[in-house]
VOGU-3710 file (C-alpha; in Angstrom, 3 decimals, decimal comma):
1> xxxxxxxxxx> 25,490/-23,396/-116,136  26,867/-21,118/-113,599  30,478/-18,925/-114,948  33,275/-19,752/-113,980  33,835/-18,541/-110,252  37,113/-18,115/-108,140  37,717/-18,967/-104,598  36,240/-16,154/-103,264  32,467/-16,265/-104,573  32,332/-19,232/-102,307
11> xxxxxxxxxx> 31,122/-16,836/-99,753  28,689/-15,478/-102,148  27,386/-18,661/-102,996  27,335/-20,251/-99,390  25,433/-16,831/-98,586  22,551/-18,075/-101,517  22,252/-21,037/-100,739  21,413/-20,302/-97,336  18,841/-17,679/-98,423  17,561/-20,294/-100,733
21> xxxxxxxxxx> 17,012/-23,087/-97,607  15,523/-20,174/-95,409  12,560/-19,382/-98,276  11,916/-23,112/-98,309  11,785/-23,027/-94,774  9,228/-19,753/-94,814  7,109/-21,100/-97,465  6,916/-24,727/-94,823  5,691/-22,273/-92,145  3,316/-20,448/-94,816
31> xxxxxxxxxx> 1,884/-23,986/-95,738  1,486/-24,867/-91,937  -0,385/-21,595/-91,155  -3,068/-22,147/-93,874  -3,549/-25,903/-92,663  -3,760/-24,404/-88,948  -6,251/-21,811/-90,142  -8,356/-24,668/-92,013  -8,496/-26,780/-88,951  -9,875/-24,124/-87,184
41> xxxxxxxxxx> -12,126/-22,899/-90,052  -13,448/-26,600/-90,132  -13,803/-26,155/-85,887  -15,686/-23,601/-86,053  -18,225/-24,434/-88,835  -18,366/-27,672/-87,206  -19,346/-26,117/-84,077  -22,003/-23,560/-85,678  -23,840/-26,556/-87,508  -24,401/-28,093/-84,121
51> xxxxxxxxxx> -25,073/-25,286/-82,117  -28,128/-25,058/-84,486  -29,306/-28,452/-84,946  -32,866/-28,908/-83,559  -32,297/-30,005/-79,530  -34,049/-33,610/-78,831  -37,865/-33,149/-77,508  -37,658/-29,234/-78,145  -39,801/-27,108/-79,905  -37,051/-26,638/-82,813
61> xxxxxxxxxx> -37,377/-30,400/-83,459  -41,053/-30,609/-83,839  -40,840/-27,239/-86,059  -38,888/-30,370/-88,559  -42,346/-31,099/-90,340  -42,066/-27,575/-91,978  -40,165/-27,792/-95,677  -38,045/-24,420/-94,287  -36,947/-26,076/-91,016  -36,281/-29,329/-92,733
71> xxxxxxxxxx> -33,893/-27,682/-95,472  -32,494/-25,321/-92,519  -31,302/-29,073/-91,211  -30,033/-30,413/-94,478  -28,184/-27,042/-95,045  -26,740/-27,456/-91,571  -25,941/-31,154/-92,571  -24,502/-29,788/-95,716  -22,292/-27,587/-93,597  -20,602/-30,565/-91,518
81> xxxxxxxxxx> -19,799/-32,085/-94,408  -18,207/-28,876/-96,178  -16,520/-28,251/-92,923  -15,183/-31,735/-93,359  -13,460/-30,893/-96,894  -11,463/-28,044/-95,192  -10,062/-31,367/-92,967  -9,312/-32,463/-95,931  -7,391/-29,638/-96,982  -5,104/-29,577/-93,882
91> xxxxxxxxxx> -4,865/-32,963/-94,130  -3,245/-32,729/-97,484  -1,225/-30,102/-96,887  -0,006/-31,402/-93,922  0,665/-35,175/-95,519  1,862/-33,314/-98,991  3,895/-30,461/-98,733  5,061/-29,890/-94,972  6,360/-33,291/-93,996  7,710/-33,674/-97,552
101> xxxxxxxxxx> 9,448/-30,127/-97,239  10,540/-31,191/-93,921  12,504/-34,128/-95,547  13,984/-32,253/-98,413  14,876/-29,645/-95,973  17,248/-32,097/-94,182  18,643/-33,414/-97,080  19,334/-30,147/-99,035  21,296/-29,017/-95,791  23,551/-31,932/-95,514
111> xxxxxxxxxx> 23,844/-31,754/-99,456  25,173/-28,283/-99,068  27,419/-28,831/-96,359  29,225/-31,632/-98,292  29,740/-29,996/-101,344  30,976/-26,555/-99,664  33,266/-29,104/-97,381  34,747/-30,213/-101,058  35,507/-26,778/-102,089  36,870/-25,394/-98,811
121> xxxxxxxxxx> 39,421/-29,002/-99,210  40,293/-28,015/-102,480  40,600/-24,473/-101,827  43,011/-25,629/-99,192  44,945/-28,322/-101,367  45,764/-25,440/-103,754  47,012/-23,191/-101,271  49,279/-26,044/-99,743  51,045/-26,403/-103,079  51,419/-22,795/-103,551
131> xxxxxxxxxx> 53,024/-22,342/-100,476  54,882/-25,489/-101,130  56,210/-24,023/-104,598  56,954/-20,673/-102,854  59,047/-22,211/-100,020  60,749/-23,804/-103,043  61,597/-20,949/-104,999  63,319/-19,046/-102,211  64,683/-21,999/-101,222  66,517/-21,825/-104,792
141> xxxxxxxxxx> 66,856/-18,228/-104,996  69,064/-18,705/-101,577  71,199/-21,527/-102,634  71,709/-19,849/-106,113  73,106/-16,458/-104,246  75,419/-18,708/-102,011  76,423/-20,532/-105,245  77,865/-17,187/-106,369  79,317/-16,470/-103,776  81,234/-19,499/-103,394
151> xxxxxxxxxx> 82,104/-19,079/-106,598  83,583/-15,643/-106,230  85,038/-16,499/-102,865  86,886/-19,365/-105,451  88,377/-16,517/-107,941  89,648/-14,317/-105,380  91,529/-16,990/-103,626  92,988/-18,605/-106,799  94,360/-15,006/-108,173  95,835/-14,209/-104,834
161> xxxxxxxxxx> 99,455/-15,353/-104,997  99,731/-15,351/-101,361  97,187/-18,120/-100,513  98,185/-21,779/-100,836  97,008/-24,601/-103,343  95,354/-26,193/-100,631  93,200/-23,272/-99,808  92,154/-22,321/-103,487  91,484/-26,417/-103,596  89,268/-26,108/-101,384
171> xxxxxxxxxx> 87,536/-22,799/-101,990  86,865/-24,569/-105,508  85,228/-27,491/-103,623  83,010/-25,140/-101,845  82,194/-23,588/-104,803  81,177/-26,554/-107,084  79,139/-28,132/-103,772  76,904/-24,672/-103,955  76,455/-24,961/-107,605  75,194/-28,693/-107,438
181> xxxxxxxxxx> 73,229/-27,788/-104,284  71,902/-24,918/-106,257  71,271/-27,341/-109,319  68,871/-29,456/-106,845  66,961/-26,297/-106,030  66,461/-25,423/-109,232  64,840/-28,785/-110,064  62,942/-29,164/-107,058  61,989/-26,033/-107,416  61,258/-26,720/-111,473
191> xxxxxxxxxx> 59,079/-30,255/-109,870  56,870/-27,933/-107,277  56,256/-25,054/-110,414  55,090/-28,166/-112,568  53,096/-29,976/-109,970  51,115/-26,551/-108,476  50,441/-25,676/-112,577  48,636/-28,945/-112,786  47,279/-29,097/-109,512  46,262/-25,090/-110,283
201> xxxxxxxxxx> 45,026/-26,377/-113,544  42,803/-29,189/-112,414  41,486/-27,014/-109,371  40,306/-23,957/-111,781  39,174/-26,555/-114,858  37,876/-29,458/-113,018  36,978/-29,559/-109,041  35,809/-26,199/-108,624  33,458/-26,265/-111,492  32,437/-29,456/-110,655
211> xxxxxxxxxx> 31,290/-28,472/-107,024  29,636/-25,391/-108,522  27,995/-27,653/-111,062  26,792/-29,551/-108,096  25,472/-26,562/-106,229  24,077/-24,778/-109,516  21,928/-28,557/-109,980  21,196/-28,577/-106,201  19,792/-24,775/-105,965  17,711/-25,990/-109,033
221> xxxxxxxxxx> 16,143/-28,823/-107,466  15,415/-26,522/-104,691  13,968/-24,623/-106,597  11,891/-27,151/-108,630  10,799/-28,208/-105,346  9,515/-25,244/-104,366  7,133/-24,628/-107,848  6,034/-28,742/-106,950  4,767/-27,718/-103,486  3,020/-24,580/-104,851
231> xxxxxxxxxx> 0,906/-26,597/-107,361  0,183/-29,088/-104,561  -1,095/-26,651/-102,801  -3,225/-25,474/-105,807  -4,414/-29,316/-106,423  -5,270/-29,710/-102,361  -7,800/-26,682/-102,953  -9,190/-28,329/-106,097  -9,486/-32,009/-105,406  -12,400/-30,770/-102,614
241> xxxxxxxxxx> -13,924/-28,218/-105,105  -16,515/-31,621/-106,406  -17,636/-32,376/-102,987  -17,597/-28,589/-101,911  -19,499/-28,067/-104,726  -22,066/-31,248/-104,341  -22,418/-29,490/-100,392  -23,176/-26,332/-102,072  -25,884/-28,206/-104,510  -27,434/-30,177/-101,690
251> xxxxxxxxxx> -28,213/-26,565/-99,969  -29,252/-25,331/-103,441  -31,553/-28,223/-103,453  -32,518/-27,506/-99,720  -33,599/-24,380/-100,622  -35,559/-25,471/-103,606  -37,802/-27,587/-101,964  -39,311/-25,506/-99,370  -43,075/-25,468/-99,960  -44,860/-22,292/-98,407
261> xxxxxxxxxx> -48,285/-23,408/-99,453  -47,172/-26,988/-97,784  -46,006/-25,463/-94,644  -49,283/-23,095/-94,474  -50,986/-26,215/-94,647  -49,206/-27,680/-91,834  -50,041/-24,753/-89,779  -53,770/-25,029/-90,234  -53,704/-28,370/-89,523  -52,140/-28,348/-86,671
271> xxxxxxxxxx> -53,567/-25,742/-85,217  -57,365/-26,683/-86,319  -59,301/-25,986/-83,119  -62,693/-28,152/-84,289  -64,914/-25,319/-83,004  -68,353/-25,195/-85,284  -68,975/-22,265/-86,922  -71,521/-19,918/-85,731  -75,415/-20,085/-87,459  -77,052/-17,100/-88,705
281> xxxxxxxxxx> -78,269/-14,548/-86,544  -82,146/-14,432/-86,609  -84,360/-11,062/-87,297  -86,337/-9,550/-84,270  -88,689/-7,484/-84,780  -89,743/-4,547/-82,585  -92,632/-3,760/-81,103  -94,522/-1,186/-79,069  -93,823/-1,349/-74,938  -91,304/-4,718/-76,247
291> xxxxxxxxxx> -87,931/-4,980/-75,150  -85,310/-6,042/-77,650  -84,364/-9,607/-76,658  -80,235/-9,739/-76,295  -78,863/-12,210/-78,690  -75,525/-14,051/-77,156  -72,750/-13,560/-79,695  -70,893/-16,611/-80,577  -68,204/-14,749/-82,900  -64,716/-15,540/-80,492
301> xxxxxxxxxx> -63,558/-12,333/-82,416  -66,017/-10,096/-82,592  -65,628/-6,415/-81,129  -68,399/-7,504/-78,450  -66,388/-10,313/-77,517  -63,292/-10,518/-78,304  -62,445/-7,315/-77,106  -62,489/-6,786/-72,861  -65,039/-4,150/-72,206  -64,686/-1,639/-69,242
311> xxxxxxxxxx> -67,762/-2,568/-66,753  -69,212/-0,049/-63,704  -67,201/-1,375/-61,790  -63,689/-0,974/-63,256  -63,691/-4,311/-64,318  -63,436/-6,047/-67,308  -65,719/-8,795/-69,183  -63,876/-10,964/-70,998  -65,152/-12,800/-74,109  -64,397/-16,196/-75,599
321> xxxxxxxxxx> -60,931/-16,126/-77,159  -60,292/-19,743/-76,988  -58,732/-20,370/-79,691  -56,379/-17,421/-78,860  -55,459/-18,267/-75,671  -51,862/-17,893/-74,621  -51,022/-20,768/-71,996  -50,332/-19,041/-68,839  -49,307/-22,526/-67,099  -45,987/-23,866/-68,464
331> xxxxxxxxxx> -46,812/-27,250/-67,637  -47,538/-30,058/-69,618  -51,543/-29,583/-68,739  -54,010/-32,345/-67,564  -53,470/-35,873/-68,659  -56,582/-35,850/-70,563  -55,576/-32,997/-72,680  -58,844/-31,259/-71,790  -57,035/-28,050/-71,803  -56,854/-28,263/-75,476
341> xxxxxxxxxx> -59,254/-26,832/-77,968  -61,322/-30,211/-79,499  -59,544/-30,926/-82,670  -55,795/-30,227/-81,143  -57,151/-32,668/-78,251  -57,796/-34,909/-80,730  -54,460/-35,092/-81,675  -52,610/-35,708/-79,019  -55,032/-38,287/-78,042  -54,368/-40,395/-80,800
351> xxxxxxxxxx> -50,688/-39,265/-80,964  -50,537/-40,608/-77,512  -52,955/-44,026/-78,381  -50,204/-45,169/-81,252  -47,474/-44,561/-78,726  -48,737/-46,735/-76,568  -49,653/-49,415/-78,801  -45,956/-49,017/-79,977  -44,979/-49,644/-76,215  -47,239/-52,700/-76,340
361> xxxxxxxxxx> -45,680/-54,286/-79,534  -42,398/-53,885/-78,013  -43,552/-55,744/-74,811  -44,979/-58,030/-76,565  -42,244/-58,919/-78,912  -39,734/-59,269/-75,849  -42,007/-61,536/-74,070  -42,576/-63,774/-77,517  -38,802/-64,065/-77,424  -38,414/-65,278/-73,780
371> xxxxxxxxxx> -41,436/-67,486/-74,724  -39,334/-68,967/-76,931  -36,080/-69,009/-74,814  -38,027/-70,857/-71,972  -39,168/-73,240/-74,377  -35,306/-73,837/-75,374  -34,396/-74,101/-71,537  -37,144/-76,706/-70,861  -35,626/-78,896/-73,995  -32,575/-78,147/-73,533
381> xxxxxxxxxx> -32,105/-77,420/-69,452  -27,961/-77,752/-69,695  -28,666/-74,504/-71,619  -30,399/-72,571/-68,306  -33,392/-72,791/-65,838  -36,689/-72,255/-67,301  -37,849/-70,932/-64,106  -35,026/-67,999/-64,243  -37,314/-66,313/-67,521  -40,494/-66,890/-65,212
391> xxxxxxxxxx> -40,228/-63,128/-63,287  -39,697/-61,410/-66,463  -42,405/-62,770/-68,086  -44,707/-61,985/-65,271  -43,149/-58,705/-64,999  -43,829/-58,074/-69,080  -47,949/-59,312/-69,024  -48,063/-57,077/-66,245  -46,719/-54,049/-68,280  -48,906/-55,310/-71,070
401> xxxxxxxxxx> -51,687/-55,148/-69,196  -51,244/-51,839/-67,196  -49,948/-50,324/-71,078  -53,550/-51,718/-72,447  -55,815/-50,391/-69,612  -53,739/-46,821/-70,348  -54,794/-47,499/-74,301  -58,401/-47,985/-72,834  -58,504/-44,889/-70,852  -57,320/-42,662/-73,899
411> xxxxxxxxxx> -59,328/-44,087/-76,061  -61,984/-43,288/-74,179  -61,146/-40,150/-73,878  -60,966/-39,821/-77,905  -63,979/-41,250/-78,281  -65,931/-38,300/-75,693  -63,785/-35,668/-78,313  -64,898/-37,530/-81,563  -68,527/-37,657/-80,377  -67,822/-33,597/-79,656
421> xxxxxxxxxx> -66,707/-32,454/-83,050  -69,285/-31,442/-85,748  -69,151/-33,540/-88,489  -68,530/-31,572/-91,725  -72,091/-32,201/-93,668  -73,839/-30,694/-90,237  -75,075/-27,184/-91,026  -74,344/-24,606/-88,132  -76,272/-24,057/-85,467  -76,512/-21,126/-83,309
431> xxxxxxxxxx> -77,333/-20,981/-79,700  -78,951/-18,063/-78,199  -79,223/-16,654/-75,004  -82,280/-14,397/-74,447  -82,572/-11,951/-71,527  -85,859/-12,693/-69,977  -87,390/-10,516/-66,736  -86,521/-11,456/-63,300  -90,278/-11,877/-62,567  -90,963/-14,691/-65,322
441> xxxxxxxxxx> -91,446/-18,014/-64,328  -88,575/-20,140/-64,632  -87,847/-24,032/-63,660  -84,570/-25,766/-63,222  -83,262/-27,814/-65,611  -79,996/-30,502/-65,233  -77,320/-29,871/-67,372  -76,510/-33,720/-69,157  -72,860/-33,258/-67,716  -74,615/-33,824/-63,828
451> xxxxxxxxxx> -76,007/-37,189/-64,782  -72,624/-39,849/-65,643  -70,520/-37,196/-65,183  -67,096/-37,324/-65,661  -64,597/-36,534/-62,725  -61,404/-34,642/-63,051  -59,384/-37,669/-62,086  -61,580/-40,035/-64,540  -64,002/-41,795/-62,271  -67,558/-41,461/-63,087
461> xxxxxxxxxx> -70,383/-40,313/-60,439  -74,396/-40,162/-60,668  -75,570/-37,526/-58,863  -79,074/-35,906/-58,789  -79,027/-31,887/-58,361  -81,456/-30,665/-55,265  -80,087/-27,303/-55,885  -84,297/-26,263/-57,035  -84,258/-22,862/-55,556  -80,225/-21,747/-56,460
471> xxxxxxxxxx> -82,012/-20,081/-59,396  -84,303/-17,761/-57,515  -81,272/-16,913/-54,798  -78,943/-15,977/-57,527  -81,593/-14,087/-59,289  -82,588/-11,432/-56,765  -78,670/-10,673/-55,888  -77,349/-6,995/-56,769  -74,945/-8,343/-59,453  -78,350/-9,611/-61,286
481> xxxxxxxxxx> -80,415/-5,799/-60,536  -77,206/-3,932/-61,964  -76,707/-6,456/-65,068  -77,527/-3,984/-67,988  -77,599/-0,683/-65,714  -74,643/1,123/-68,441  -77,010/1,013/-71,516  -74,062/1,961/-73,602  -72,245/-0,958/-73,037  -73,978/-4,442/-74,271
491> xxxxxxxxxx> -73,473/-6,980/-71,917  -74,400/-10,740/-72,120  -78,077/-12,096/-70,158  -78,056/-14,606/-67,582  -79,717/-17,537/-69,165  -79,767/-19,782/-66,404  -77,269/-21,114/-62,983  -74,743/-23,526/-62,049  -73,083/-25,222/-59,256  -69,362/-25,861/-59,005
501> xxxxxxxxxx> -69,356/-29,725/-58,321  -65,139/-29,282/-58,931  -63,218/-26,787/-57,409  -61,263/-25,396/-61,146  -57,642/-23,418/-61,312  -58,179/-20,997/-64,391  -54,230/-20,281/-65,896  -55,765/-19,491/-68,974  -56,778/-16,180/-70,456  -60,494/-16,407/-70,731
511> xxxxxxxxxx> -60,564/-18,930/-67,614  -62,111/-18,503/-64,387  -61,435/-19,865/-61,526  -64,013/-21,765/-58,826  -64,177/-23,523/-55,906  -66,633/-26,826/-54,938  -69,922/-25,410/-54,130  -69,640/-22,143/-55,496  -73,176/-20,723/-57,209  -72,522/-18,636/-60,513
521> xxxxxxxxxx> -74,586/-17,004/-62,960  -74,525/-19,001/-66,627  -74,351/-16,434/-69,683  -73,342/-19,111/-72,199  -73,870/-22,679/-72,838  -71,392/-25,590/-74,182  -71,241/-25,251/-77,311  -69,858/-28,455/-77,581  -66,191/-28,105/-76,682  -66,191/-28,816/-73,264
531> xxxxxxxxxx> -66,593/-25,017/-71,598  -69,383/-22,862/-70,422  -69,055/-19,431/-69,742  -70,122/-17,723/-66,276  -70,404/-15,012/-64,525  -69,365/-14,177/-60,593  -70,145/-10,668/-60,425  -69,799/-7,962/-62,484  -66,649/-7,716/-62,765  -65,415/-11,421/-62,923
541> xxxxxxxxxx> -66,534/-14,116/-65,795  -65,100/-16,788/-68,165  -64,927/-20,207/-68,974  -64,849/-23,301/-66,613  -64,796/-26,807/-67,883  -68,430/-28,575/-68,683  -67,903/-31,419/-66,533  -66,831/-29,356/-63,860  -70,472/-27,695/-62,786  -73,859/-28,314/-62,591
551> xxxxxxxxxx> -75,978/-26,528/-65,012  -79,409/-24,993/-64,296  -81,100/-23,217/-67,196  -84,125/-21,416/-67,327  -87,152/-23,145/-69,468  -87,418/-20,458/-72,213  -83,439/-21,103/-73,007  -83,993/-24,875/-72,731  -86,847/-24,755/-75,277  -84,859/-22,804/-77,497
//
């Protein structure tokens, strides 16, 4: 309980109280700059989870079937939600402490007011009465001075022998009037003493300690209030801590489950190219005025392949690194997927087959339901017009039928890569392409891919070759003298011809490209993914696609 106080530590205390409103009021605007702070915490973290989340149809989103990319997701899902808590938070604080202080703050300033407005009245009361009691007192002091005169005025006149009865009679008059008017001062003035001592009494034992009890209780509330809003604020923070802490498990667990062995695996299987392994390289033996016969490599990695080799010329020869190749076009490639390597073709083929059978179901779902809606409408025909469902259904069987003739195309198409791959129980075979001398006898042979051939846009021609003598033309042409002129450098034999039926854009590395009609040397076969390797000049080879030329070989590499 506060001490006893006079008047004048009412300014001390009004100047307290006010400091004690003003700290409530800072802590309010402390409390409002953490929830602004959280709000914008939450903003931001809100904003970084999305601004990683895997864009639709984007390369990030098919990177999901890796265990890393798929816990990067659920730790940025993890993150939303722990961004969400810190809502929370300034939800709480805003809800718990700053509207509440915002209340109390009102009240505890009209509270104040009152009960300094009942000391300042009482303060004022007191001085009233004292003034009251002073103008009181000198009011007696002056009537008891004119008393005595009067009453000297009296003995003068009645011992002087000269002044009548009359006039001492009245002098005595005068004088007895100022003593009873003096009498009346003295007991008002006795009335005022006795009413200020009680009012003094009652103002210094009871009203002023009341209204400093009342401010001493008030100041502690405040006060109270104060410590209840600071362990609000503690409890905000720790009601979230379970759910920020489950967040924190669920990227714990995240973590945990990424597989490295798994995702390796993923790799390899998605980028399997289906290419048979290479056989086993046979012995040659030398002999006496014999030339070596030149073996064609079918390593894709090989320092004789793999890596491009200066020619006379300044140009380069560049060998088969297929499943290498960096796509130079950006585009989505041919329909077909031919542009894929056999097993990745494979894929998409049948990625693209169960999409459309998915299409189909659909279809065919919606037109069992309008089925069934037309056969409500011709029961029931206040219901609608059977004929209205007519166009759609026509419109649906002829998507049906347009969606099946694309699953027929595909599938052909997966069937012509099926038929390519090796199957796994197949032991390796190796190919070889043997430099014979321009003088040997040599016929021309059709490559399978001229008979029931397959066009770029998917048709399907029969054409015979006449091309008999393209062989002997191409044979005698510089390019062919110079072949193996730099005998440091090993450089792959002509084993036969070809004709471009299809003129072919190579955007690949390890592509070539040719025009309809063009003649070029062939220095490997198809090795049964879809490509055969040929030669322009010396300085220009690679790859075109099987079906895309006509293939003469000599006899010797046909037999072998």
């Amino acid at each position: 309980m506060l001490p006893q106080l006079s008047n004048d530590q009412f300014d001390n205390l009004e100047k307290h109280t006010q400091s004690g409103i003003e700290f409530v009021e800072r802590y309010s605007k402390f409390v409002k700059e953490r929830s602004d702070i959280e709000i914008s915490y939450a903003k931001q973290i809100r904003n970084l989870s999305k601004k990683y989340q895997p864009k639709k149809n984007s390369r990030e989103e098919e990177e999901n079937k890796y265990t890393s990319c798929r816990a990067f997701l659920s730790t940025l899902n993890e993150l939303n939600d722990y961004a969400g808590q810190h809502e929370v938070i300034a939800e709480n604080l805003t809800s718990q402490i700053i509207t509440e202080l915002s209340r109390y703050l009102t009240e505890l300033k009209a509270e104040r007011k009152s009960h300094f407005h009942d000391g300042r009245k009482a303060q004022q009361q007191i001085e009233s009465l004292w003034k009251q009691l002073e103008s009181s007192k000198r009011r007696f002091e002056r009537d008891c001075k004119e008393a005595d005169r009067a009453q000297q005025y009296f003995e003068r006149m009645d011992a002087d022998i000269n002044v009548t009865k009359a006039d001492v009679e009245k002098a005595r008059q005068q004088a007895q009037m100022r003593h009873q008017i003096a009498a009346d001062s003295k007991t008002e003035y006795s009335n005022y003493l006795t009413k200020f001592n009680q009012e003094q009494n009652e103002h210094y034992y009871t009203l002023i300690p009341n209204i400093f009890q009342k401010l001493q209780e008030m100041e502690e509330r405040r006060i109270e209030r104060v410590g209840v809003s600071m362990k609000t604020y503690a409890e905000v923070d720790r009601e979230v801590l379970p759910i920020v802490g489950k967040c924190l498990d669920g990227m714990t667990k995240a973590a945990e489950s990424i597989e490295p062995k798994t995702d390796s695996k993923q790799v390899v299987e998605s980028y399997k190219s289906g290419f048979e392994p290479p056989g086993d390289v046979e012995f040659e033996d030398y002999g006496p005025g014999q030339t070596m016969k030149r073996t064609v490599s079918e390593t894709s990695l090989s320092n004789s392949r793999g890596e491009a080799k200066e020619r006379p010329g300044g140009g380069k020869s560049k060998g088969k690194l297929w499943p290498f190749i960096k796509n130079k076009n950006k585009g989505s490639g041919p329909e077909d997927f031919s542009h894929l390597p056999p097993e990745q073709r494979r894929k998409k083929l049948q990625a693209k087959i169960d999409d459309i059978n998915k299409d189909i179901q659909k279809e065919m779902d919606q037109k069992d339901a309008l089925t069934k809606m037309k056969g409500v409408y011709e029961k029931n025909p206040q219901m609608g017009d059977p004929a209205s469902v007519d166009p759609r259904l026509v419109e649906m069987a002829m998507n049906i039928e347009k969606l099946q003739s694309e699953v027929q195309k595909f599938e052909g198409w997966l069937a012509e890569v099926e038929g390519r791959l090796p199957s796994r129980s197949d032991p390796p075979r190796r190919q070889s392409g043997l430099y014979e001398s321009q003088n040997s006898n040599s016929t021309m042979v059709d490559n399978n891919c001229a008979q029931d051939r397959e066009s770029p846009d998917g048709s399907y021609t029969e054409e015979q070759s006449s091309e008999t003598q393209v062989k002997v033309a191409i044979a005698n042409t510089p390019e062919f003298d110079d072949e193996f002129d730099d005998g440091d450098e090993e450089t792959l034999p002509t084993i036969g011809t070809c004709k471009a039926v299809y003129s072919f854009e190579g955007h690949n590395e390890g592509t070539i490209s040719v025009t309809e009609g063009e003649l070029l040397f062939v220095i490997e076969q198809d090795k049964g993914d879809g490509w055969t390797r040929v030669r322009r000049n010396v300085e220009e080879e690679g790859y075109v696609p099987t079906s895309y030329v006509e293939v003469f070989l000599e006899t010797n590499t046909k037999d072998s």
